[in-house]
Steps between C-alpha positions, in 0.01 A plus 500: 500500500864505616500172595372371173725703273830419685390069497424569111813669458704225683438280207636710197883549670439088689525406102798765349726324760444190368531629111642829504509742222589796384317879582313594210557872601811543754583837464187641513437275829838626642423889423118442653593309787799782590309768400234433775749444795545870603104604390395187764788603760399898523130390533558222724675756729250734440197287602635370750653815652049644448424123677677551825396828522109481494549131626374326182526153551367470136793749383743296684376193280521704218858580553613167620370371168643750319834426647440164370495630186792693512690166594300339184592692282889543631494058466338528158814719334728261672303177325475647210878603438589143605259357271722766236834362570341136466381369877136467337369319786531775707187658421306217570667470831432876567149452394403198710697702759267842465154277473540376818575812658182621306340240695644604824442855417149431465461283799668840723266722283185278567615543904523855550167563302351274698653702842415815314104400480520393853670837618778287650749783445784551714437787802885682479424629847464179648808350294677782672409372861553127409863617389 
């Protein structure tokens, strides 16, 4: 599902490079976008901190994709106060940008569920005698 919505959303930003226009709604993007960044950091650290502990591989995912998020978010309130001060092709940029790290996002995500069904998760003991 991942994969599909990050190809569809590839499209949208491909075309707002090519004829950019204005944000209907910039401020309210801007205050969103910023408003999120330190909700998604204190849960991302907070998931990830439960993750290591119980050695949750699917936590871990969580968290990485979270921090994804985070860095999402941080790119959107940058594109959008460009497109502000008139570098409207920046969101499409940004948005072609953050679809294909959807897609990459869901090709990592796809991965570890697939080592998480298999019960391919890391022994720390034995990492500690490899090191």
């Amino acid at each position: 599902m991942i994969l599909l919505t990050g190809g569809k959303i590839l499209r949208e930003p491909f075309f707002r490079v090519l004829q950019p226009s204005p944000i209907s709604e910039p401020l309210g993007a801007m205050v969103v976008a910023a408003s999120s960044i330190p909700v998604i950091y204190l849960l991302t650290k907070y998931i990830k901190r439960f993750g290591e502990e119980i050695n949750s591989q699917s936590l871990l995912s969580q968290a990485a994709d979270l921090r994804v998020d985070l860095y999402a978010s941080s790119v959107i309130v940058v594109s959008v106060f460009a497109s502000l001060i008139g570098y409207l092709f920046i969101e499409g940029v940004v948005g072609s940008a953050l679809s294909i790290l959807v897609l990459k996002m869901g090709v990592i995500q796809v991965w570890n569920s697939v080592l998480v069904l298999m019960d391919a998760v890391v022994n720390t003991d034995r990492l500690e005698q490899i090191k």
